[in-house]
C-alpha positions as MATLAB code, in Angstrom:
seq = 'XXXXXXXXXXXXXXXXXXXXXXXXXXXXXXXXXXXXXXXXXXXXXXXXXXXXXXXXXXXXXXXXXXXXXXXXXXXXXXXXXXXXXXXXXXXXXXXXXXXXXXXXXXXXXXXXXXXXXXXXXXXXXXXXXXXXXXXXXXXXXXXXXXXXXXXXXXXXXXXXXXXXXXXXXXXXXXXXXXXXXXXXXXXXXXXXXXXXXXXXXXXXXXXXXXXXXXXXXXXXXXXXXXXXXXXXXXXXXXXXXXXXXXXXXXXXXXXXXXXXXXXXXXXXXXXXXXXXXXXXXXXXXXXXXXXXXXXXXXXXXXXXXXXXXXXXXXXXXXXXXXXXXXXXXXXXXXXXXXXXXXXXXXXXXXXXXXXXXXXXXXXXXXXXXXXXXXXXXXXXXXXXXXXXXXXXXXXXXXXXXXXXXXXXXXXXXXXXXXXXXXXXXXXXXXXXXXXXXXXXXXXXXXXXXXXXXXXXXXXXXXXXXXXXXXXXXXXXXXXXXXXXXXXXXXXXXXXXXXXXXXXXXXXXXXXXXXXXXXXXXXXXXXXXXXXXXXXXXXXXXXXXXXXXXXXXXXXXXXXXXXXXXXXXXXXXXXXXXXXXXXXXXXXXXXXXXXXXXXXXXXXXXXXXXX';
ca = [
       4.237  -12.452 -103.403;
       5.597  -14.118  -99.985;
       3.677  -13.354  -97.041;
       5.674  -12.016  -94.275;
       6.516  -13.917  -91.541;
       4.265  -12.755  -88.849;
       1.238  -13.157  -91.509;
       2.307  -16.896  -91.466;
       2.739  -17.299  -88.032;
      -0.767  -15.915  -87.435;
      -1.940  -17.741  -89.858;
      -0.937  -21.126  -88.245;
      -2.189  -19.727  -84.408;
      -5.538  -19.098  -85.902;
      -5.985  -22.597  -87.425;
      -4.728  -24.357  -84.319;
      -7.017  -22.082  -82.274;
     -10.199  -24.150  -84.662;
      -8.730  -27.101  -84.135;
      -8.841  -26.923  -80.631;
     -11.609  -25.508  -80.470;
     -13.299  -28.417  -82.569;
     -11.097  -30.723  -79.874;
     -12.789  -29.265  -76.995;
      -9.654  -27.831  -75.953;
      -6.705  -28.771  -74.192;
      -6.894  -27.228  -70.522;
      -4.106  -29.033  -68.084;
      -4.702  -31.669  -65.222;
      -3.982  -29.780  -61.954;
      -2.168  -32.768  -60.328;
      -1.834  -32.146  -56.853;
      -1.299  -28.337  -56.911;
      -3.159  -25.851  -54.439;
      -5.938  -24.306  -56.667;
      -4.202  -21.240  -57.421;
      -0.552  -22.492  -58.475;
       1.430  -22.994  -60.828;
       4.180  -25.901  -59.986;
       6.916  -27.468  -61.872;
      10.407  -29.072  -61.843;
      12.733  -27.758  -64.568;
      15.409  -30.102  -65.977;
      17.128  -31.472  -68.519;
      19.117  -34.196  -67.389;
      19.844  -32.464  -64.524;
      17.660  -30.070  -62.564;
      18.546  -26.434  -63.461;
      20.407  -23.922  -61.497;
      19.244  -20.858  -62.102;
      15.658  -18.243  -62.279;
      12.373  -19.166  -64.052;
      10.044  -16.656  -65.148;
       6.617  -16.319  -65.392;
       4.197  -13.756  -67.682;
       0.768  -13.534  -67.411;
      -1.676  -12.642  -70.175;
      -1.641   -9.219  -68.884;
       2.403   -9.300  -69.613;
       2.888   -8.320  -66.220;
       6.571  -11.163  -65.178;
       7.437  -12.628  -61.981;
      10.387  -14.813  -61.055;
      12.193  -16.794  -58.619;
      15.489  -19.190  -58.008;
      14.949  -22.487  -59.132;
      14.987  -25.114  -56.238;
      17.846  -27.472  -55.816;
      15.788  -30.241  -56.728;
      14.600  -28.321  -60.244;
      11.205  -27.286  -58.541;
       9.543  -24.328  -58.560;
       6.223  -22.889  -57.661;
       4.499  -19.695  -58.426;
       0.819  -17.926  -56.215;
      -1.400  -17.146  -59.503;
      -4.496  -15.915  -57.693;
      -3.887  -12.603  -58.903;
      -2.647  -13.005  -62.324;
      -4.653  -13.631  -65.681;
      -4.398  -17.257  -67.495;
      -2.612  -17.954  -70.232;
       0.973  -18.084  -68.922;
       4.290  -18.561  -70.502;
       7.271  -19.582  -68.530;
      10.979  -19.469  -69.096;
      13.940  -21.427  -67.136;
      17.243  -19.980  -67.662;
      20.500  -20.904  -65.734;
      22.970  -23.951  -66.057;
      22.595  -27.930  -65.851;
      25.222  -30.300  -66.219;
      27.907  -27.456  -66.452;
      25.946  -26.009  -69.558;
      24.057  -22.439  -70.203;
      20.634  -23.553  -70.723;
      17.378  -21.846  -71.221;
      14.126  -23.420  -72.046;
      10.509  -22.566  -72.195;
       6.896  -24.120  -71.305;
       3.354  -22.850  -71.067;
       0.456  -23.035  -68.888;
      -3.120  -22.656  -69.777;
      -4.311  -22.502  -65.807;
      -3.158  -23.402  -62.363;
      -1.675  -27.059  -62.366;
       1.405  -28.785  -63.083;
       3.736  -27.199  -65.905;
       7.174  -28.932  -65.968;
       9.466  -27.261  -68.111;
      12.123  -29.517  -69.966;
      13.536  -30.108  -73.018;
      10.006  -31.788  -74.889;
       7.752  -28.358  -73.402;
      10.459  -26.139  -74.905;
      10.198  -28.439  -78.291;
       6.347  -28.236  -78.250;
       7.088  -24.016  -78.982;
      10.622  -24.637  -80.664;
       9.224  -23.816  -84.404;
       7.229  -20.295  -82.844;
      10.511  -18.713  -81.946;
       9.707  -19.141  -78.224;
      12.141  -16.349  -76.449;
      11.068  -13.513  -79.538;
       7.831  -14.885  -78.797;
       8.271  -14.254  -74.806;
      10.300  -11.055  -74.778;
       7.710   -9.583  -77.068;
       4.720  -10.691  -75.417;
       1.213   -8.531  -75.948;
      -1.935   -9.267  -74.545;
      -3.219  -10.782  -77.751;
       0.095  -12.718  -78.471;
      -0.306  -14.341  -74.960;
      -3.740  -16.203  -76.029;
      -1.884  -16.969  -79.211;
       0.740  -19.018  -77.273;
      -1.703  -20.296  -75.184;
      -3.471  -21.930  -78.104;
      -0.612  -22.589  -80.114;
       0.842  -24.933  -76.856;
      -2.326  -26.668  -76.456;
      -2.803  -27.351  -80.193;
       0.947  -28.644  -80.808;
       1.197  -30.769  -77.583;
      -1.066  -33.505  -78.616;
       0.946  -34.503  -82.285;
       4.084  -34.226  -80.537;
       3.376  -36.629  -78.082;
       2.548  -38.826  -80.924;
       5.358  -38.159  -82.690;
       7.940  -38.962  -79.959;
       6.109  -42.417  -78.982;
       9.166  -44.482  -80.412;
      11.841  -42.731  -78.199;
       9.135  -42.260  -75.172;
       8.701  -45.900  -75.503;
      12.178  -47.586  -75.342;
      12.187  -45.756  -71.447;
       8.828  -46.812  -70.575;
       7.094  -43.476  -70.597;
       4.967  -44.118  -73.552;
       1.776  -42.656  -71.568;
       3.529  -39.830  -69.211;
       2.808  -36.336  -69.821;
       6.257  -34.503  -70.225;
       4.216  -31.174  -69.341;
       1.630  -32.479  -66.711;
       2.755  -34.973  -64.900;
       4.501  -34.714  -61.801;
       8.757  -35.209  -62.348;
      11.066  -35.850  -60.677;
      14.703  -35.948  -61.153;
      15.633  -39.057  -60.343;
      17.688  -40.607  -63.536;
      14.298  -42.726  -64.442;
      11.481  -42.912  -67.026;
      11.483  -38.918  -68.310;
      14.459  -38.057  -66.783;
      16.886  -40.864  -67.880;
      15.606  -39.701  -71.264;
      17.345  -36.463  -70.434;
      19.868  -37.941  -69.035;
      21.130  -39.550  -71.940;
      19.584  -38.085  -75.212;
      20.846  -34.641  -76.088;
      17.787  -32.246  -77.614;
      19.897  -29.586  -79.602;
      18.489  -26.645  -82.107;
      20.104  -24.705  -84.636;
      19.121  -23.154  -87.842;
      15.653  -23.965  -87.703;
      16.578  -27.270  -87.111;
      15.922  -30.010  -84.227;
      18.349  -32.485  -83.544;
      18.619  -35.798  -80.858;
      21.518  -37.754  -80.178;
      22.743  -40.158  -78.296;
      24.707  -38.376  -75.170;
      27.857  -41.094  -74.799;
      28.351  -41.556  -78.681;
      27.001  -38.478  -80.545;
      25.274  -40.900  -82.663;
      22.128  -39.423  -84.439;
      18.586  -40.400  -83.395;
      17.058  -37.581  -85.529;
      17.797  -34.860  -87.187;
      14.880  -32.449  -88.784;
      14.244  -28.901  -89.719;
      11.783  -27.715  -87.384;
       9.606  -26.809  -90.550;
       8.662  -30.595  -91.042;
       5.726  -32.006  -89.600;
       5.834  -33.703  -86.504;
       4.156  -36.249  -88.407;
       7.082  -37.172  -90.765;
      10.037  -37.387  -88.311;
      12.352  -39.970  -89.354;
      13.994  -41.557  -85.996;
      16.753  -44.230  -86.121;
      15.760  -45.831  -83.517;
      19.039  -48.234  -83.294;
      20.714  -45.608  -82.188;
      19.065  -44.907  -79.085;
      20.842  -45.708  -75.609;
      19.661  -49.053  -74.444;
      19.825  -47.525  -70.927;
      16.084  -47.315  -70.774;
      15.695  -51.422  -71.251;
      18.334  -52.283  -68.795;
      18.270  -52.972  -64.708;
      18.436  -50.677  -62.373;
      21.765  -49.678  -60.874;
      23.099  -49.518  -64.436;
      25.679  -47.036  -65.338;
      25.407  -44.359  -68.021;
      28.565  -42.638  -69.077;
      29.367  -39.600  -71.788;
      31.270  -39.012  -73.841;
      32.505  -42.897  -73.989;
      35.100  -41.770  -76.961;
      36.865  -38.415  -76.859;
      39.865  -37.013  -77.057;
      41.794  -34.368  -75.367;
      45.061  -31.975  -75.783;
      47.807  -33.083  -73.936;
      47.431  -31.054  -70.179;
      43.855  -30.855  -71.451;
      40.804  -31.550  -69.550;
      37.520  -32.910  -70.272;
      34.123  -33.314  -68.358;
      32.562  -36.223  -68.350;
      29.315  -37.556  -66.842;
      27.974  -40.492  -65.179;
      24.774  -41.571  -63.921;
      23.169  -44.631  -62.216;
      19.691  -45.356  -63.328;
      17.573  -45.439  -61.075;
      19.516  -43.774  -58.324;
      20.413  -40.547  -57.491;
      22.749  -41.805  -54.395;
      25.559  -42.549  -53.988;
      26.841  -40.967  -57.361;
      29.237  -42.734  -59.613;
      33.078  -43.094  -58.464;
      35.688  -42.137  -61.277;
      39.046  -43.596  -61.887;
      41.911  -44.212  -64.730;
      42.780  -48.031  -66.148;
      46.346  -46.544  -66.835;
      49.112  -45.335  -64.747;
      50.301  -41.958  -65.363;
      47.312  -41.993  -67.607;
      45.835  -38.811  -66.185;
      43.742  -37.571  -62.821;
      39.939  -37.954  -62.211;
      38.201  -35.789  -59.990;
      34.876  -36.952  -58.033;
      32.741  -34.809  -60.270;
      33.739  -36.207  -63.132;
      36.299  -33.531  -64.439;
      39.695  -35.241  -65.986;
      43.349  -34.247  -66.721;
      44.690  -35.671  -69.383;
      48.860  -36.367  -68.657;
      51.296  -34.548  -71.092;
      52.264  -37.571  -72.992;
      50.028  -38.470  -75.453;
      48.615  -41.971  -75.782;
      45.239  -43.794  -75.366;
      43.674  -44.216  -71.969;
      40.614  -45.171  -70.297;
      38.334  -43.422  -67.616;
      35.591  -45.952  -65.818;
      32.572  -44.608  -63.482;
      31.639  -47.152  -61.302;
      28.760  -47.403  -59.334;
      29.528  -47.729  -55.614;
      26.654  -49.679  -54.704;
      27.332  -52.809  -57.055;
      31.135  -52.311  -58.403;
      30.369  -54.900  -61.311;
      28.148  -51.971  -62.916;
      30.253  -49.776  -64.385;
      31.515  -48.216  -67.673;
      34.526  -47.325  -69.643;
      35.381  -44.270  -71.829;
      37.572  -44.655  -74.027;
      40.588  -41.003  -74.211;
      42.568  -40.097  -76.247;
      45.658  -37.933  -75.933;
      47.137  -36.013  -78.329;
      50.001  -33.922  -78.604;
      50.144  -30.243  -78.746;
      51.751  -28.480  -82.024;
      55.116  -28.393  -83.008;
      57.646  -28.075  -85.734;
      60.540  -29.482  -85.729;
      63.923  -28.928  -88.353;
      67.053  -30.860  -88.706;
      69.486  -29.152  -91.041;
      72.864  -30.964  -92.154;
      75.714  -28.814  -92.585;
      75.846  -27.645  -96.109;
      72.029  -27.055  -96.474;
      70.829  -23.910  -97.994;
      67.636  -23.387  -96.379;
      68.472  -24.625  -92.976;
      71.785  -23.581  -92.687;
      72.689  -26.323  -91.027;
      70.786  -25.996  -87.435;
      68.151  -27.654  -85.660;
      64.701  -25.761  -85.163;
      62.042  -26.340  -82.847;
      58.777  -24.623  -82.264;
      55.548  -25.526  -80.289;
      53.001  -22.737  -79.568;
      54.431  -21.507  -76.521;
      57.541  -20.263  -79.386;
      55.626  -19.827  -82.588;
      52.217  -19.484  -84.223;
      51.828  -22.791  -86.304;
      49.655  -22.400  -88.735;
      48.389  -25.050  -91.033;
      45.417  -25.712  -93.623;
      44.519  -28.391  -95.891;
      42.940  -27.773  -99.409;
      41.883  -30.739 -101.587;
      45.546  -32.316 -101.714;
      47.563  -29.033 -100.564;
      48.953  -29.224  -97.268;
      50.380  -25.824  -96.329;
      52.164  -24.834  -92.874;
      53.479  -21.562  -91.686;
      55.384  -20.827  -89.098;
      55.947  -17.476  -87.521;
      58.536  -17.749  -84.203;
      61.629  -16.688  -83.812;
      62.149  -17.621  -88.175;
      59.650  -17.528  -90.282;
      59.206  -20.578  -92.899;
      56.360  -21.500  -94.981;
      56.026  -25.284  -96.834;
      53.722  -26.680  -99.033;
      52.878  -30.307  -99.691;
      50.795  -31.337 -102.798;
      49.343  -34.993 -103.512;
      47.469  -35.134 -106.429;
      45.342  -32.032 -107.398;
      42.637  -34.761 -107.884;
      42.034  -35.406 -104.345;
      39.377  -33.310 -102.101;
      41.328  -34.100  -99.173;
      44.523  -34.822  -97.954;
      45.260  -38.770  -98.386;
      47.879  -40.467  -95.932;
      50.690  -41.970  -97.939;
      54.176  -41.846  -98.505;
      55.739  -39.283 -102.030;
      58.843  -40.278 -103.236;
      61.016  -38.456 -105.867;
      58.958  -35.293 -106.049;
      60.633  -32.072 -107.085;
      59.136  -28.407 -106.586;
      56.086  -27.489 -105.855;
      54.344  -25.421 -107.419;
      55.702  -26.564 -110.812;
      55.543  -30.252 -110.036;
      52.733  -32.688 -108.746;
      53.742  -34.273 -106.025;
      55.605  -31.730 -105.024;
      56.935  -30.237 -101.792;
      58.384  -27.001 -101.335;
      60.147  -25.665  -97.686;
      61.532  -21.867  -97.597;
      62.196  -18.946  -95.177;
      64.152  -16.591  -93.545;
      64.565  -15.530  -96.620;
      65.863  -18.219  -98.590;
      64.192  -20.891 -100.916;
      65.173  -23.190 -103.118;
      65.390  -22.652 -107.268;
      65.090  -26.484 -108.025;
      64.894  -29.378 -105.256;
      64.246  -32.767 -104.838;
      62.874  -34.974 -101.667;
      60.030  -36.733 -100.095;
      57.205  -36.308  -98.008;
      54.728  -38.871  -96.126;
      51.259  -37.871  -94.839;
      51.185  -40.014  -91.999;
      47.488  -38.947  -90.186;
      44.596  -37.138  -91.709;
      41.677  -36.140  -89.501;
      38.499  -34.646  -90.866;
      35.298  -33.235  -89.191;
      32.664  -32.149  -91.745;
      35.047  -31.707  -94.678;
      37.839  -29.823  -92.607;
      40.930  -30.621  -91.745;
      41.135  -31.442  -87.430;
      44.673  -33.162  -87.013;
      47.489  -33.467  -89.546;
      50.718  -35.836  -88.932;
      53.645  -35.339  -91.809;
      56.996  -35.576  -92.243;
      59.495  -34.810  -95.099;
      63.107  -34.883  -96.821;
      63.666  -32.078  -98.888;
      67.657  -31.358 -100.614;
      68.054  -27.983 -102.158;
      69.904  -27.255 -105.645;
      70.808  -31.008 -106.244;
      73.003  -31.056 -102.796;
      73.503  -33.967 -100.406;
      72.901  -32.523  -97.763;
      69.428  -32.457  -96.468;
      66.173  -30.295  -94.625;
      64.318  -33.247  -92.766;
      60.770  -31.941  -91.033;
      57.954  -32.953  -88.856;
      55.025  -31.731  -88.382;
      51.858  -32.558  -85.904;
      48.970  -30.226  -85.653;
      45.511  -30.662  -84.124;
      42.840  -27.832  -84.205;
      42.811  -28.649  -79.962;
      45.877  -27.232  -79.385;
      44.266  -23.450  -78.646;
      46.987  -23.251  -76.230;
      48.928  -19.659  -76.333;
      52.393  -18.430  -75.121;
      52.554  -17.386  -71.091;
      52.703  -13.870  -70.045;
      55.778  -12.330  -69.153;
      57.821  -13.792  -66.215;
      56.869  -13.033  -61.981;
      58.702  -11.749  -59.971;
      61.420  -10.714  -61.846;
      64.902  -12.360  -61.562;
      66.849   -9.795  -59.205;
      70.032  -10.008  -61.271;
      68.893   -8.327  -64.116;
      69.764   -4.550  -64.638;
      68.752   -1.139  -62.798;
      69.846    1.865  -62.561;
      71.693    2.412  -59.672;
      70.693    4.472  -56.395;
      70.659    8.329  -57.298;
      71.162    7.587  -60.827;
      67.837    8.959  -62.122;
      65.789   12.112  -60.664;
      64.108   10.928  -57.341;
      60.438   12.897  -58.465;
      58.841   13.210  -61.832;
      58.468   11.794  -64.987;
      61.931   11.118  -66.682;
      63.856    8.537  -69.139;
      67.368    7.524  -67.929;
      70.205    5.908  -70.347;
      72.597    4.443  -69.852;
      75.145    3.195  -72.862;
      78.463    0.777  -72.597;
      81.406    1.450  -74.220;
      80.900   -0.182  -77.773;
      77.328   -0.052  -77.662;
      76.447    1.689  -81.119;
      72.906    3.333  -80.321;
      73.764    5.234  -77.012;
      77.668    5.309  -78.575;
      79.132    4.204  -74.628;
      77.153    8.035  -72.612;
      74.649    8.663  -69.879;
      71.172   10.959  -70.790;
      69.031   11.997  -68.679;
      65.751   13.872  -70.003;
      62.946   14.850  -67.850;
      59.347   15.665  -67.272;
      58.251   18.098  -70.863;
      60.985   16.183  -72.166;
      58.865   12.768  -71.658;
      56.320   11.019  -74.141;
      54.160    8.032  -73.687;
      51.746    6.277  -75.403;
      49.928    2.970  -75.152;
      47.780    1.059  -77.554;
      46.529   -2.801  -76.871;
      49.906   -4.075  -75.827;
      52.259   -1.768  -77.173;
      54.503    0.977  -75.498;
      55.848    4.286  -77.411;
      58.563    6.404  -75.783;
      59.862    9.437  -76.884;
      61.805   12.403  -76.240;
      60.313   16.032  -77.126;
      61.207   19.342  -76.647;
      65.032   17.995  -76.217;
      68.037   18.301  -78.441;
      67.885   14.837  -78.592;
      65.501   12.335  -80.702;
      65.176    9.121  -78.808;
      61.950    6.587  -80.030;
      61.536    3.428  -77.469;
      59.031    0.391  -78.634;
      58.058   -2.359  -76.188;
      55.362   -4.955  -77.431;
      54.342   -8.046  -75.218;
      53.574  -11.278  -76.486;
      50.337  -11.668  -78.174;
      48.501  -13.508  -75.809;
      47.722  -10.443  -73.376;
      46.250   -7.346  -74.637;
      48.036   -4.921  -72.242;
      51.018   -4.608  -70.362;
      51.618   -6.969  -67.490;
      53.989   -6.817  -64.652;
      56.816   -8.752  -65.304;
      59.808   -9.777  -67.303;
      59.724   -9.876  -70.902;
      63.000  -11.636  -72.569;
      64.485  -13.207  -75.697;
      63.163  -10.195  -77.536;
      63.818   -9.524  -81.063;
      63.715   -6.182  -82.828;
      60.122   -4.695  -82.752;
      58.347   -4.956  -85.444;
      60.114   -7.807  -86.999;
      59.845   -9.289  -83.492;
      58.402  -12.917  -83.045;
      54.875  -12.493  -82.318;
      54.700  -15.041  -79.222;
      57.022  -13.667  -77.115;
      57.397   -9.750  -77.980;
      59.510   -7.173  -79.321;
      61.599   -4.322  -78.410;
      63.179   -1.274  -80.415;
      65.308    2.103  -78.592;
      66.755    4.123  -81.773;
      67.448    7.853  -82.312;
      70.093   10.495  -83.241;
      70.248    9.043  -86.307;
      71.155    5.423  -84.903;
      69.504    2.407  -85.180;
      69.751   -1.375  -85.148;
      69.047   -3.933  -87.990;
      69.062   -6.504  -85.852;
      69.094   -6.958  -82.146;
      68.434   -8.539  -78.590;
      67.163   -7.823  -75.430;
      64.492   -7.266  -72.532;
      62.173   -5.524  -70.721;
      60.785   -5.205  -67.462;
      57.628   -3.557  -66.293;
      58.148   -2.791  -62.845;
      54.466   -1.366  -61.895;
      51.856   -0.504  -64.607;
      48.619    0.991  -63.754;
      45.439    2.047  -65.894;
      41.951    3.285  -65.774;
      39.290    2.534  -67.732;
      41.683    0.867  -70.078;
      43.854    3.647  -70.214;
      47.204    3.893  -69.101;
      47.955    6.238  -66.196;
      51.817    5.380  -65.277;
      54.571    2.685  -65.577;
      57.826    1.852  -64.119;
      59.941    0.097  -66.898;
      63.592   -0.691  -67.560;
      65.365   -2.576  -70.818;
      68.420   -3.787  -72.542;
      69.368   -3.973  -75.663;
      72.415   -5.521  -77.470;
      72.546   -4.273  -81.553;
      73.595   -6.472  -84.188;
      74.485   -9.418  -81.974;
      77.169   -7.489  -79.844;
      77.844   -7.436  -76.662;
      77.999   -3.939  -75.606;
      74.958   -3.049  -74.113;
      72.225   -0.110  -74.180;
      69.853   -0.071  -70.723;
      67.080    2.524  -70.180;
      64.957    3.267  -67.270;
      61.783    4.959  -67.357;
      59.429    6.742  -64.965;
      56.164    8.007  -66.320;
      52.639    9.189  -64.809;
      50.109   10.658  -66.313;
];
């Protein structure tokens, strides 16, 4: 039978607990600390911003802000040795929190190789958990770990010429040399019991381990270490060096100087138009899409610098070209990006498959051979149907597909990041029921393009509709419409219905209106785009009939006395929405609405508050 876990765990405390023991310990140098403190810098490549905690063996905590320099220090004349620390705030624009231990008063740094010394014991259960016995447990678990992972790390400690520092002990300071270049420019990452170090500017792998394996047997490829530590001073270091970026985007990148901590790097772009740069590193990638380059120079020698290497890429879209004469177009021209539509696209083995839900709806499906585990780039010629054929290619909606077709289709870009599908360029030719005429189609999608429609439109064009002065009830809840001649729902009258007469009702981002206790039966829907989760201020147009309404933009319905609209157009405007707690407590909203394409039109205003 398995032990449980904690069994195990005590199991390895205790026999680290002997060998120290038969080691004669592993008590800390003091460095130049008063005799009752406990002093550190926390950092990892930066010093962090944030609080570090301390708890004694007596679990009692104590805590303060983290210098601007990374260092700390905490009075520990009246607290009880063992002590386990904890550093928690942000470095390098990143949530970090990391933990060391301290056996006595001395130097403790806390950094990314103290935190990997206690990685395997589940250091923050281990912390927020604490007992009195547990403490001496960590204390001994620390001291008896330490030693073999100083060992193991010798290659990597080596190349930056801190083969003999202690990462715990010694004083540090961060000052992008020895220990701290090392954090500068190797990332320390965990994850499902695993350990991982890369190189910062190319993601390359240096190790990769579950944190189960001995120290002892870690694996490093030590070509792809940064060859920062072996070169002069004044050198620039710059990540990411390859990257790329939605179009409008932004990415942050970093740059250091070894050896220096001022003046900090200077950024610029190689290409015009090729995006902005900020001083701290943070750049905007222009809307056309292309390659570029961002260099960080060091201002103290210019001919030290480095280039990164961006590259732009298009957001989402769609697009349709219909001759006259084909069925499935109907001869128009559609286009849709994700301010219009939801693109959706997925790749399995050799199926490409794209949906699009906007103002249409159409769905295609491109399959290479069923062979294939992933989408190939090449050009199909001559393929008929899918799902009957392979190659085949099928494109259908708004409710019409085709019963036998022919065409082509060419995978022109397929981008893959651990078997699934990042960027997809395609285009096709598809002709319906053995017509001429054709359906031609592109397609680009990238999975960078999180990008979602805007929310409705402020302030609100002043042309659009309202009721005019004395036209509705000048206190209390009421609903006000008002129908032109031809319009079919409101068939061309005036109503007016009041206060008792008035129901409303909001969920997420849709509004229900109603009229009760009224010889009248008059239901209102309003829906805002999908991209805010409650009404907003503002104007919401090119509305289709709710629900059948494109999902991006939003949706509006006003039916009753036995009238309603199959299809239809229109707006809304919320004038002044309130809530409470997430609740609504009143709105202000008017609409129009034009049925089955006509003219004529239907407006409402309403007046509600809870």
């Amino acid at each position: 039978m398995r032990r449980p876990a904690k069994h195990v765990l005590l199991f390895i405390l205790t026999f680290l607990i002997l060998v120290m023991a038969g080691c004669g310990g592993g008590s800390a140098p003091t460095g130049s600390t008063a005799p009752h403190t406990i002093s550190g810098v926390a950092a990892t490549g930066a010093p962090i911003t944030g609080t570090v905690y301390l708890k004694d063996a007596a679990t009692r905590e104590v805590s303060q802000t983290i210098a601007p320099d990374g260092s700390y220090s905490f009075d520990v004349t009246n607290l009880t040795a063992p002590f386990m620390l904890k550093a928690t705030g942000t470095a390098n624009g990143q949530s970090v929190t990391l933990y060391s231990e301290a056996s006595g008063p001395g130097i403790t740094n806390i950094n990314p190789f103290s935190h990997l010394v206690l990685a395997q014991f589940d250091p923050a259960g281990a912390y927020d958990s604490a007992t009195v016995s547990s403490m001496q447990n960590w204390g001994a678990a620390f001291n008896g770990a330490l030693p073999a992972l100083k060992t193991a790390l010798q290659p990597v400690l080596s190349s930056y010429g801190v083969a003999s520092v202690d990462f715990v002990h010694a004083p540090f300071t961060a000052n992008h040399q020895g220990l701290d270049l090392l954090f500068d420019t190797v990332a320390i990452t965990y994850g499902n019991n695993s350990l991982t170090m890369t190189d910062k500017s190319t993601g390359a792998v240096i190790l990769s381990t579950p944190l189960s394996t001995s120290v002892s047997n870690w694996q490093f490829n030590m070509a792809n270490v940064p060859r920062i530590g072996m070169q002069p001073m004044g050198t620039v270091f710059l990540y990411p060096v390859s990257t790329s970026v939605i179009a409008g985007g932004s990415v942050q990148f970093r740059g250091i100087i070894k050896g220096m901590t001022t003046p900090t790097v200077t950024w610029s772009v190689v290409e015009a138009g090729g995006g902005y740069i900020n001083s701290s590193g943070l750049y905007t990638a222009p809307i056309v899409a292309g390659t570029y380059h961002v260099i960080a120079t060091n201002p103290a020698d210019p001919a030290q610098s480095s280039t990164a290497t961006v590259r732009v890429i298009a957001k989402n879209y769609v697009n349709l070209q219909s001759d006259a004469g084909d069925y499935i177009g109907g001869g128009q021209n559609y286009s849709y990006t994700s301010s219009n539509a939801i693109i959706t696209v997925t790749g399995s083995g050799g199926l490409l498959s794209v949906t699009v839900t906007g103002q249409q709806s159409w769905r295609g499906n491109f399959q290479e051979s069923s062979s294939f585990s992933q989408l190939h780039t090449g050009t199909y010629s001559d393929v008929h149907r899918y799902p009957f054929y392979t190659p085949g290619l099928d494109w259908s909606g708004e409710g019409r597909g085709s019963n036998v077709l022919t065409g082509s289709f060419t995978i022109d870009r397929a981008v893959y990041v651990n078997g699934a599908l990042t960027e997809v360029d395609a285009n096709f030719e598809q002709h319906s029921e053995g017509a001429q005429p054709a359906l031609r189609g592109q397609i680009h999608w990238t999975n960078l393009d999180t990008s979602t429609a805007p929310g409705p439109i402020t302030p609100v064009p002043a042309e659009l509709w309202q009721a005019a002065s004395g036209a509705t009830p000048a206190t209390g809840n009421y609903i006000y419409l008002e129908s032109e001649p031809g319009d079919y729902i409101g068939a061309g009258k005036a109503y007016t219905y009041t206060d008792t007469q008035v129901a409303v009702s909001a969920a997420g981002g849709h509004l229900s209106v109603n009229t009760v206790n009224s010889p009248d039966s008059w239901w209102g829907d309003f829906q805002t785009m999908n991209s805010i989760t409650q009404l907003q201020p503002g104007y919401y147009d090119n509305l289709q009939r709710y629900p059948f309404n494109n999902p991006v933009e939003g949706g509006l319905s006003w039916s009753g006395n036995g009238r309603g609209c199959n299809t239809l157009t229109g707006w809304f405007v919320a004038d002044n929405v309130t809530y409470s707690a997430g609740v609504l407590t009143s709105i202000d909203l008017r609409f129009e609405q034009h049925c089955e394409g006509g003219t004529p039109a239907l407006h409402g205003q309403i007046h509600w508050a809870k």
